[in-house]
KEKEBA-432270 format. One record per residue (C-alpha): residue in three letters; z, x, y. Coordinates in steps of 0.02 Angstrom, whole numbers. Example, Ala and Ser with C-alpha at 12.3 -4.5 7.8 and 13.67 -1.06 7.14 Angstrom:
BEGIN
+-----+--------+--------+--------+
:  aa :     c3 :     c1 :     c2 :
+-----+--------+--------+--------+
: ALA :    390 :    615 :   -225 :
: SER :    357 :    684 :    -53 :
+-----+--------+--------+--------+
***
This chain:
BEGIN
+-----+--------+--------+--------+
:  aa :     c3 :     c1 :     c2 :
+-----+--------+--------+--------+
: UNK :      0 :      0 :      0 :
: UNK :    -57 :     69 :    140 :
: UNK :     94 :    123 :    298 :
: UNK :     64 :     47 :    472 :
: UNK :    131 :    167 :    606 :
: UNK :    279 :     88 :    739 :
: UNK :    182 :    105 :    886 :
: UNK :    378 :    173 :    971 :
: UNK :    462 :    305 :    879 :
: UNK :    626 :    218 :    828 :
: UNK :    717 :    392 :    754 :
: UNK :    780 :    460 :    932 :
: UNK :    834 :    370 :   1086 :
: UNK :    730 :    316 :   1211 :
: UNK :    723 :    341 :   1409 :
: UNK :    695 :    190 :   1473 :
: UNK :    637 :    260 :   1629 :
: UNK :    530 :    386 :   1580 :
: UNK :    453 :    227 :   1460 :
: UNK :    423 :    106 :   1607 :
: UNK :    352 :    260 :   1712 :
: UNK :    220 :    299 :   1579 :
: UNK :    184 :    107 :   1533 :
: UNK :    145 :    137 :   1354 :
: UNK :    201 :     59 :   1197 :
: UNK :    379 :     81 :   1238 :
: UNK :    379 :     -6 :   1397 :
: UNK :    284 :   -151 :   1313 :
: UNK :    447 :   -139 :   1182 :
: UNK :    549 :   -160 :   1323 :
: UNK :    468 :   -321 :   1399 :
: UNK :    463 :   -399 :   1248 :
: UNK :    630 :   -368 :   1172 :
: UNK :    796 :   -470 :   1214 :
: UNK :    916 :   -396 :   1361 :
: UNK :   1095 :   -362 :   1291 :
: UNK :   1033 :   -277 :   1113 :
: UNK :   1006 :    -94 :   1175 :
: UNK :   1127 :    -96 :   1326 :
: UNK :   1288 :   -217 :   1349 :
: UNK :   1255 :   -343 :   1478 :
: UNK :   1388 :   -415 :   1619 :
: UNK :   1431 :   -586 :   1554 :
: UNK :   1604 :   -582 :   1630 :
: UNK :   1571 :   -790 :   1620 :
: UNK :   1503 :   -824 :   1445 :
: UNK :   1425 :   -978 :   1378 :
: UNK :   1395 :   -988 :   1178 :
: UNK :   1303 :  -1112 :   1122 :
: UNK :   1261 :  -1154 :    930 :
: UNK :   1132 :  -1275 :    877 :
: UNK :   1053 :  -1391 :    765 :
: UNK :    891 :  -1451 :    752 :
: UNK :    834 :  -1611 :    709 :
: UNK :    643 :  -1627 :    742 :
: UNK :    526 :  -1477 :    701 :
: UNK :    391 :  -1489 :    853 :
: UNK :    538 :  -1533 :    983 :
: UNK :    634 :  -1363 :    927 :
: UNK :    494 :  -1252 :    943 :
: UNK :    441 :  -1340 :   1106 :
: UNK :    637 :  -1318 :   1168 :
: UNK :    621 :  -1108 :   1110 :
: UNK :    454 :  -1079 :   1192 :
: UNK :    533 :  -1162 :   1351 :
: UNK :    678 :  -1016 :   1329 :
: UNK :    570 :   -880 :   1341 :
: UNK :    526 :   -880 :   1512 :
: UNK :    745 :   -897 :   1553 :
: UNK :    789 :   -754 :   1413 :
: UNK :    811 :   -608 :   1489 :
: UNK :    706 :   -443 :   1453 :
: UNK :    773 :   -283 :   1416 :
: UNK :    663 :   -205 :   1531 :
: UNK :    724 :   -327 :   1673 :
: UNK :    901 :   -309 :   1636 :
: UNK :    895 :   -110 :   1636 :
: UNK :    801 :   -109 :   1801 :
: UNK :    921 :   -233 :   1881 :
: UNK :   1070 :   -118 :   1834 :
: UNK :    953 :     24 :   1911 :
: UNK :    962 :   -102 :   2073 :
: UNK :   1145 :   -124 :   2079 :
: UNK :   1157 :     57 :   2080 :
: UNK :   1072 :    122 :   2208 :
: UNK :   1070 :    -38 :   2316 :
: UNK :   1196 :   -147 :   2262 :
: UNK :   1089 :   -281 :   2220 :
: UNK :   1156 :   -412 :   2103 :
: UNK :   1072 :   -455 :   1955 :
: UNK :   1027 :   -627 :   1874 :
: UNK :   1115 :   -709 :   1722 :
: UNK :   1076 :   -690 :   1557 :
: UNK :    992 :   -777 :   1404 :
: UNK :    996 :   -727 :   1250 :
: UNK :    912 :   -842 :   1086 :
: UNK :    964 :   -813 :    890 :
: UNK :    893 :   -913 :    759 :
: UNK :    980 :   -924 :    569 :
: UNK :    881 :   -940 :    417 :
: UNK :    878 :  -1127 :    401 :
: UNK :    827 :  -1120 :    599 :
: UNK :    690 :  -1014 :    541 :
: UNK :    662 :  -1160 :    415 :
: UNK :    682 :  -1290 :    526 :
: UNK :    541 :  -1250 :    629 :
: UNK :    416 :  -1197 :    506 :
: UNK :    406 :   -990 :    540 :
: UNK :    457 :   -868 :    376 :
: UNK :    614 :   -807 :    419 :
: UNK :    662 :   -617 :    434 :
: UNK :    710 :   -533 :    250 :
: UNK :    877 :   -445 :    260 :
: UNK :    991 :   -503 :    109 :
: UNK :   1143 :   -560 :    190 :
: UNK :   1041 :   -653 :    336 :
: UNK :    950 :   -742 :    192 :
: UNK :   1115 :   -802 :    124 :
: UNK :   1218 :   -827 :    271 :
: UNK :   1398 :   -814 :    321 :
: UNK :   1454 :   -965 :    220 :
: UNK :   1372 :   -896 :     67 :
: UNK :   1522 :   -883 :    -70 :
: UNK :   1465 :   -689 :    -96 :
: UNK :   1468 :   -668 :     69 :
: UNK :   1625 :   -713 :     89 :
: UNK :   1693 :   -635 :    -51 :
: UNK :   1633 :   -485 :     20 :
: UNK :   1721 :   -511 :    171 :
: UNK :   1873 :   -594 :     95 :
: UNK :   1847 :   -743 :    225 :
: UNK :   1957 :   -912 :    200 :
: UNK :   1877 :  -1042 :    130 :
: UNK :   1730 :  -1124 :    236 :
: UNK :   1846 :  -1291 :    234 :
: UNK :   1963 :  -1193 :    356 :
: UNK :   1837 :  -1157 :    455 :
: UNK :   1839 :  -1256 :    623 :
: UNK :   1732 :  -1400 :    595 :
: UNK :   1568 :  -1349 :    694 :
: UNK :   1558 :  -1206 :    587 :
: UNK :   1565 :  -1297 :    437 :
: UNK :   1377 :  -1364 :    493 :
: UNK :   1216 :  -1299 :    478 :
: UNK :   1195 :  -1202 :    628 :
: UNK :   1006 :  -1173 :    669 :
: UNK :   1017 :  -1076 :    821 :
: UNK :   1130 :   -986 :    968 :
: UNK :   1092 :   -970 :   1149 :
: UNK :   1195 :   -882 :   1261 :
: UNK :   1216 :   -879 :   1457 :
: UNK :   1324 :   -760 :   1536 :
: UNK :   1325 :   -683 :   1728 :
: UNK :   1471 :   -578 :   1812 :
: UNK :   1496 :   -742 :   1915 :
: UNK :   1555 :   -929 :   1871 :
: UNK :   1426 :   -983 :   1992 :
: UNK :   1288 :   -895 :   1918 :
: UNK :   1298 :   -917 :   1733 :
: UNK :   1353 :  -1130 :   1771 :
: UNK :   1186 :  -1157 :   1861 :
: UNK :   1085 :  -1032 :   1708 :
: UNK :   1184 :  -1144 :   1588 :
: UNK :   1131 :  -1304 :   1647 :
: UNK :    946 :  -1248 :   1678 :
: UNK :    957 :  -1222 :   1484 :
: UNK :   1045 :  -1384 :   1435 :
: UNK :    915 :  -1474 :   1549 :
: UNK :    790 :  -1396 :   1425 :
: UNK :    878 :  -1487 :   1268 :
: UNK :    788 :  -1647 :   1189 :
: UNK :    884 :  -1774 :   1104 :
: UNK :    835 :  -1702 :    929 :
: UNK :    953 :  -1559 :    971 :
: UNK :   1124 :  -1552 :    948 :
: UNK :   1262 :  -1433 :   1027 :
: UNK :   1375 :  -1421 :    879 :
: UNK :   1492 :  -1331 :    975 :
: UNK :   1516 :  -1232 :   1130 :
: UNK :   1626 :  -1061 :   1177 :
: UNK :   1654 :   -995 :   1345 :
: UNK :   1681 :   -834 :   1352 :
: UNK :   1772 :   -754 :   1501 :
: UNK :   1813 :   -566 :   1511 :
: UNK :   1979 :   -503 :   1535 :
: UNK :   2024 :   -338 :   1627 :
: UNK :   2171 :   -215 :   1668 :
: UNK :   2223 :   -142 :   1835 :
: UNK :   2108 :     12 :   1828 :
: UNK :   1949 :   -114 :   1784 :
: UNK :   1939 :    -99 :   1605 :
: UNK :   1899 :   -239 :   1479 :
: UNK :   2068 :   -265 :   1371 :
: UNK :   2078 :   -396 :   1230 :
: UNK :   2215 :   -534 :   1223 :
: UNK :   2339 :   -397 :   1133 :
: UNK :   2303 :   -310 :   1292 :
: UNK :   2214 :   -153 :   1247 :
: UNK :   2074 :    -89 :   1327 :
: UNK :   1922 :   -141 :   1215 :
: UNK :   1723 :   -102 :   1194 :
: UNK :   1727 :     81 :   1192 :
: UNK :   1647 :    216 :   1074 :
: UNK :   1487 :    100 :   1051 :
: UNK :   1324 :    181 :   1012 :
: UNK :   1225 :    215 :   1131 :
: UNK :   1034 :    177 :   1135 :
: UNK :    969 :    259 :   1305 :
: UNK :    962 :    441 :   1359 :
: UNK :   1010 :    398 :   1527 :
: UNK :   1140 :    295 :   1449 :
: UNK :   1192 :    452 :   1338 :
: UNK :   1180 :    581 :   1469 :
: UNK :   1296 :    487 :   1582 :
: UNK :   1431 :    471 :   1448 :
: UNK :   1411 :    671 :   1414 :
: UNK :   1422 :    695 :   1599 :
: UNK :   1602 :    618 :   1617 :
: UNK :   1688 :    754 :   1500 :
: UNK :   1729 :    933 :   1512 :
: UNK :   1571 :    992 :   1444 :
: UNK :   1625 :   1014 :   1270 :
: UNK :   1548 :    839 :   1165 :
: UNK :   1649 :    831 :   1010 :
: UNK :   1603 :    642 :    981 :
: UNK :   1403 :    631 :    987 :
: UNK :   1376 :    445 :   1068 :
: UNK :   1188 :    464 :   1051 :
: UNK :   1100 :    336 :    900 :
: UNK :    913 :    321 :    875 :
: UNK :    833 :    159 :    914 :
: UNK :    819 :    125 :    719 :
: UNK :   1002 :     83 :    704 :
: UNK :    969 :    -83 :    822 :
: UNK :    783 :   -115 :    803 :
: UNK :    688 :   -227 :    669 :
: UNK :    512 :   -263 :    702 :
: UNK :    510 :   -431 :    718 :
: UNK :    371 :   -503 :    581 :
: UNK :    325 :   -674 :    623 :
: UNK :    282 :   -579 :    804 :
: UNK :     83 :   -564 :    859 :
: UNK :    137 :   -374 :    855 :
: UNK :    274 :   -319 :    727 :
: UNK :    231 :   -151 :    794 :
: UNK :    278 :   -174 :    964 :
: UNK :    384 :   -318 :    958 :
: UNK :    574 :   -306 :    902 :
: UNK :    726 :   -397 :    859 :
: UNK :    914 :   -376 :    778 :
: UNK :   1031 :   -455 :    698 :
: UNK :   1166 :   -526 :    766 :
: UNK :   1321 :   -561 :    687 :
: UNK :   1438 :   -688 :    769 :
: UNK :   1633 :   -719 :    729 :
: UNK :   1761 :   -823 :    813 :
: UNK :   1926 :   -730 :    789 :
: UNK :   2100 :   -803 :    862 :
: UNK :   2239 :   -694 :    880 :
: UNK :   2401 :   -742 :    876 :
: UNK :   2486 :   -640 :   1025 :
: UNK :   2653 :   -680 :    994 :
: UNK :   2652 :   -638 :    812 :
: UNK :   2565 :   -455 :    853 :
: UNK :   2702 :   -412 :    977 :
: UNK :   2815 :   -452 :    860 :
: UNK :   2742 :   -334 :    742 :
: UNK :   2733 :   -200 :    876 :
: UNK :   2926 :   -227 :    938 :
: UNK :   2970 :   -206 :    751 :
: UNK :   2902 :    -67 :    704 :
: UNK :   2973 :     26 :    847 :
: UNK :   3137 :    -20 :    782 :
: UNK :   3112 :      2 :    598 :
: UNK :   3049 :    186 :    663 :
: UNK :   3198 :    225 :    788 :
: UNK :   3085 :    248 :    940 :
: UNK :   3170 :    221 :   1101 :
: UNK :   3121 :    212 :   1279 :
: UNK :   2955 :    226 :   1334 :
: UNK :   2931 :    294 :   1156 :
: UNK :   2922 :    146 :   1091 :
: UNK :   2743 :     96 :   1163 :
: UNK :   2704 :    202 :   1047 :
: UNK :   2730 :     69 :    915 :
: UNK :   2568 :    -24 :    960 :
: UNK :   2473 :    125 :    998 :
: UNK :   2486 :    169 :    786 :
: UNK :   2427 :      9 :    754 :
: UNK :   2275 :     -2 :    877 :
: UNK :   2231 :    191 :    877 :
: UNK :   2231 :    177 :   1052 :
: UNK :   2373 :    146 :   1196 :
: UNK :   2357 :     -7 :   1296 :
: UNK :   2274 :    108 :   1451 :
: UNK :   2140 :    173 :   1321 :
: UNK :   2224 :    339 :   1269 :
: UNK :   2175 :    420 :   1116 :
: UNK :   2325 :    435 :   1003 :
: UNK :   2265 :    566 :    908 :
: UNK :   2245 :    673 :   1055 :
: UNK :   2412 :    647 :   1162 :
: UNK :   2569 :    554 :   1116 :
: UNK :   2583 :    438 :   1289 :
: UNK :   2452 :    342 :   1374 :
: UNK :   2354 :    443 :   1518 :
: UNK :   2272 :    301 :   1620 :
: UNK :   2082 :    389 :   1589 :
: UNK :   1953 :    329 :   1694 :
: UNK :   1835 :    302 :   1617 :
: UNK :   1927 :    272 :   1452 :
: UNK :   1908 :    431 :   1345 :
: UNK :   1806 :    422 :   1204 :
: UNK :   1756 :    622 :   1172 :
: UNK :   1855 :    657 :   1029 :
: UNK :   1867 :    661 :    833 :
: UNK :   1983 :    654 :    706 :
: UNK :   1973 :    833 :    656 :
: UNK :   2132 :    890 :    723 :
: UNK :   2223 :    783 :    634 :
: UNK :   2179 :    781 :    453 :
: UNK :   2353 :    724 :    392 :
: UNK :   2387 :    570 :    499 :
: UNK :   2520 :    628 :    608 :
: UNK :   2459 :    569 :    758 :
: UNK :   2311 :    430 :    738 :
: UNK :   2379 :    333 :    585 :
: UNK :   2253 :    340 :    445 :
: UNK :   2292 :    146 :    453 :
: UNK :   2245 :    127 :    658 :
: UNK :   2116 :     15 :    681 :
: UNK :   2000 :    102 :    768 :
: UNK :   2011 :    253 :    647 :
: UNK :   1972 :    108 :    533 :
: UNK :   1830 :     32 :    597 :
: UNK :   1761 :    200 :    647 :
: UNK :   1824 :    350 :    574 :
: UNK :   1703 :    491 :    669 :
: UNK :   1640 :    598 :    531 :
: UNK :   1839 :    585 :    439 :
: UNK :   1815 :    456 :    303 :
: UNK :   1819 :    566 :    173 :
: UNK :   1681 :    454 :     72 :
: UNK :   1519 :    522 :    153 :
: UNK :   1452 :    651 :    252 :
: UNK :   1464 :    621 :    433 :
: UNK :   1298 :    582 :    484 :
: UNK :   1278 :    461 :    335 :
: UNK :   1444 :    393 :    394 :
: UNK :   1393 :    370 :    566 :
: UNK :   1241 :    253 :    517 :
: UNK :   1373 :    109 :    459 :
: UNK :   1408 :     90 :    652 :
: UNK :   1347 :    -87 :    748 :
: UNK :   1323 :   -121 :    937 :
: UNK :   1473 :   -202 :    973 :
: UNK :   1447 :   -357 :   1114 :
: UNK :   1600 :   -470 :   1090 :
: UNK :   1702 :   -571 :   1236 :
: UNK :   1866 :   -615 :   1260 :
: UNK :   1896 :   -817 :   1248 :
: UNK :   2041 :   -927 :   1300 :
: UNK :   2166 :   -967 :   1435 :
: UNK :   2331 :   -900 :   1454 :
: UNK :   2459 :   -902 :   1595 :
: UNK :   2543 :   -717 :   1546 :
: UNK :   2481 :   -559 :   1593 :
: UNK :   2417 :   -486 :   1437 :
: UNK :   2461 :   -300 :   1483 :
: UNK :   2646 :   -335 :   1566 :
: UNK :   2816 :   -303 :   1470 :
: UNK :   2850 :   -495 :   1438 :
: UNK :   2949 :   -537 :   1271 :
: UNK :   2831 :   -569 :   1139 :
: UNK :   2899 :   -757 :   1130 :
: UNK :   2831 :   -792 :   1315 :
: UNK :   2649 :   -744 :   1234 :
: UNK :   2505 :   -847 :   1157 :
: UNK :   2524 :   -894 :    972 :
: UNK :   2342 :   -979 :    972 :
: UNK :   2207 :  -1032 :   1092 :
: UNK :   2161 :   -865 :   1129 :
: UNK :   2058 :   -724 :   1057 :
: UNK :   1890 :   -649 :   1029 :
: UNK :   1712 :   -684 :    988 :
: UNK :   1662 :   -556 :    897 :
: UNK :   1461 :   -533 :    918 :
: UNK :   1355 :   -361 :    864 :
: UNK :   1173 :   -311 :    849 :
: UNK :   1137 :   -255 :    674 :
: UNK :    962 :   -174 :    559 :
: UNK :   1051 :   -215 :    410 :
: UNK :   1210 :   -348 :    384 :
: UNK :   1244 :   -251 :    208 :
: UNK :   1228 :    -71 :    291 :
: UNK :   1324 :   -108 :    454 :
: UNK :   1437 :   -274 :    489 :
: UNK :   1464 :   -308 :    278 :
: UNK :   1512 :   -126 :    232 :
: UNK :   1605 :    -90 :    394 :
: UNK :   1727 :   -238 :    358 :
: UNK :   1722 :   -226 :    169 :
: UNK :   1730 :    -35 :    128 :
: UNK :   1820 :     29 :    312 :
: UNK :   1919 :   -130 :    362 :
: UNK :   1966 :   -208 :    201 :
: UNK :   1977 :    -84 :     82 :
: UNK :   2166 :     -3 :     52 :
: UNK :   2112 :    177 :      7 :
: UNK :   1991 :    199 :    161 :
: UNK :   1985 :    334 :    246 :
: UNK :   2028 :    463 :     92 :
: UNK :   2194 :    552 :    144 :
: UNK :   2286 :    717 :     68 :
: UNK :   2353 :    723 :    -97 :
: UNK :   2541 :    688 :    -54 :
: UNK :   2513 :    537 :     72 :
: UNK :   2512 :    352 :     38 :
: UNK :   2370 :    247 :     42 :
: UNK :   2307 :    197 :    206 :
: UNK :   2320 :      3 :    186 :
: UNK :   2216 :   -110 :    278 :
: UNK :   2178 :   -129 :    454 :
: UNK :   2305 :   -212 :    548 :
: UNK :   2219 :   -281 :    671 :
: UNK :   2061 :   -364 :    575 :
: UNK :   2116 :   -313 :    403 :
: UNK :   2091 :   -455 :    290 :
: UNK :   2180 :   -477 :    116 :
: UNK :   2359 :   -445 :     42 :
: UNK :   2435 :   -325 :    143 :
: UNK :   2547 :   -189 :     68 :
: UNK :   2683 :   -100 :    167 :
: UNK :   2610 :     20 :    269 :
: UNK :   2704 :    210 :    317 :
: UNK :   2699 :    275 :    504 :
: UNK :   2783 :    441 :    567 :
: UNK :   2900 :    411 :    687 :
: UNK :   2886 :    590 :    765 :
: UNK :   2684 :    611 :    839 :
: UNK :   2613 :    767 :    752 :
: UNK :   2750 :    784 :    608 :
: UNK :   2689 :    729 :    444 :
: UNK :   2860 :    648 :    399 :
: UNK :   2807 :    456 :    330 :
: UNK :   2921 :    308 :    324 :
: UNK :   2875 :    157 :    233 :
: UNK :   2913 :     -8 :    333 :
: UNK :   2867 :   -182 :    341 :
: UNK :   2684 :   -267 :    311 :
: UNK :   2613 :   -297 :    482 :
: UNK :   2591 :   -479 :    466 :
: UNK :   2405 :   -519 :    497 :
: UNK :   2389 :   -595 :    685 :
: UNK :   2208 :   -613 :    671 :
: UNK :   2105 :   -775 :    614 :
: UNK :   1917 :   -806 :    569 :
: UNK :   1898 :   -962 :    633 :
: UNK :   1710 :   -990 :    589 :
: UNK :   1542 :   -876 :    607 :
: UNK :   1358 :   -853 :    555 :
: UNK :   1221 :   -726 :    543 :
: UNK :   1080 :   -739 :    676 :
: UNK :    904 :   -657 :    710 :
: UNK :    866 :   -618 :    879 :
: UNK :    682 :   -630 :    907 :
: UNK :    545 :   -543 :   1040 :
: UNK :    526 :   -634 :   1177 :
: UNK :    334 :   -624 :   1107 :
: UNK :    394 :   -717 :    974 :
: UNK :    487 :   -856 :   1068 :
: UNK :    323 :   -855 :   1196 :
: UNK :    199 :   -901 :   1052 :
: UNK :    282 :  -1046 :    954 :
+-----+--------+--------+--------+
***
């Protein structure tokens, strides 16, 4: 069978502006592929909505009225080029995913990755995951979801009036199963935290030389951590396209995950005590579980938080190959243990990693970053929808959460120490009792109490998100 070449070379990064300078195949790539998939947009103000169709010429008709509203990545990168030299605000954003029974539904083969073919509700699916049961699901969920659109702007104003532009679009034959808002949460030094009140988003892959270079730029000149991904870890040609060769998608996986506040600063005020800490030593308690202090600090490179700006993200695990300092058990060394996991060589390790474009949802009357008692926090309500651009559910999302997350012996540790555990943050499954050091750098493990899970899937699917050629031609 004979190999068509990819008209863009998907195995490095790409300049964007060196792409829309020379107005080749890349820059046609860029016009035709979906804003928030290579770069993170602003959607401070988030609108998710999921779909169902319920007439097959009404649905296409609705998608091909999208396209001219969904943003380009082309557009979006320029208008972030605007705001920075000029200040110029940018316009909201669209984005369109479509499910394998939306592919169905509207008569168009749908895209051939394993897991996307099955779906989130799939029992191996979940068994892979170790979800609950679908029937715990919230009820939307539970549906056949055909498609998402999201709308999302920096301002209220600006994604309310994109949001009803869209919903003006809708015929009767589609139904809004459900819709999340999204709104984005921040510290005092700017940074986007997470209801638990760490800062959140960082050490994402990164798509873009200039994107790359200006991450390099902000450390001492020595790059432990190598931020830079070729476009083949985010990019699928998109096959019911005119052009597969120019004309990309990605997956997109999409989780609604409530946290339970109160219960994880229980967890946090207890394991300080079970480990003796006092004072300010006892923020220190949270930091083992998240990887991370509340500010953003590395714990595996100091033992207090250092307010970094921007949050520091140069660093590896190779300094502390016994534990002492990151847990092996901390969730970010979890869910991304930089060349440590034990399992793989590093660069095979690194190709597991997902673009990462969740939102905080929710609304609470506390200040998640204060010192209030945990009892004056949120025990529901709140929390996080979890979205990220995939190439491969089974290589990325699936064996991040099932072989990192999930699994008790991840990352392999020294003869002599305990098995990690699970996550726990997102860990899901029994949980056995974990061991943290109370002294940071001295390998001395106690054993203590199961961190009680304070996370809940609440209800998910698996999405395509198609060229804009696509969208343009149904």
């Amino acid at each position: 069978m004979a190999v068509t070449k990819v008209a863009v070379d998907l195995t490095v990064p790409l300049s964007w502006k060196a792409a829309v300078a020379a107005g080749g195949d890349p820059a046609t790539m860029l016009e035709q592929l979906q804003a928030n998939i290579l770069k993170a947009h602003v959607r401070d103000d988030l609108s998710v909505m999921f779909l169902h169709f319920g007439d097959q010429a009404e649905a296409k008709a609705f998608l091909k009225a999208l396209a001219p509203l969904t943003k380009s990545a082309r557009k979006h990168l320029e208008e972030v080029e605007a705001f920075k030299t000029a200040k110029t605000p940018g316009t909201p954003y669209v984005g369109v995913g479509l499910t394998k029974t939306g592919y169905a539904a509207i008569g168009v083969a749908p895209p051939t990755d394993a897991s996307f073919q099955r779906g989130m509700k799939d029992p191996l699916t979940r068994q892979t995951l170790k979800d609950p049961p679908v029937s715990t699901w919230e009820e939307p969920y539970r549906e056949d979801i055909h498609a998402v659109v999201l709308i999302g702007d920096a301002r209220n104003a600006g994604a309310t009036a994109k949001r009803n532009e869209v919903e003006a679009l809708l015929p009767d034959s589609v139904t809004v199963l459900v819709e999340e808002t999204g709104l984005g949460r921040h510290n005092d030094n700017g940074d986007g935290i997470e209801h638990f009140g760490y800062v959140d988003g960082r050490s994402q892959p990164l798509f873009l030389i200039e994107d790359i270079e200006a991450e390099r730029g902000g450390t001492d000149g020595t790059n432990v951590w190598d931020p830079a991904f070729g476009l083949d870890r985010v990019l699928v040609q998109d096959a019911a396209a005119p052009d597969p060769n120019l004309h990309f998608g990605s997956y997109f996986v999409f989780r609604k995950l409530e946290q339970n506040v109160r219960s994880f600063k229980h967890s946090e005020e207890h394991l300080a005590t079970e480990l003796k800490l006092e004072g300010d030593d006892r923020e220190r308690a949270g930091a083992m579980l998240i990887g991370r202090f509340e500010d953003g600090t590395p714990l595996t490179l100091q033992s207090a938080p250092g307010t970094h700006s921007p949050v520091m993200n140069n660093f590896t695990y190779a300094s502390d190959g016994d534990g002492a300092k990151c847990p092996f058990e901390g969730h970010i060394r979890k869910a991304n243990p930089r060349g440590s996991g034990g399992f793989e060589p590093p660069d095979k390790e690194r190709k597991h990693l997902m673009a990462r474009r969740g939102q905080t949802y929710g609304e609470r009357s506390d200040i998640p970053f204060d010192d209030s008692p945990p009892d004056t926090r949120p025990s529901g309500g709140v929390g996080l929808l979890f979205m990220a651009f995939n190439v491969e559910f089974g290589a990325q999302f699936e064996f991040t959460q099932s072989r990192w997350v999930n699994f008790p012996g991840f990352p392999r540790v020294p003869v002599g120490n305990p098995a990690p555990g699970l996550d726990p943050v997102i860990g899901q499954g029994p949980r056995p009792r974990p061991s943290y050091s109370p002294h940071w750098g001295v390998n001395q493990l106690e054993e203590v109490d199961p961190i009680a899970q304070a996370v809940r899937m609440r209800g998910g699917e698996y999405f395509f998100m198609p060229s804009l050629a696509f969208l343009d031609g149904l």
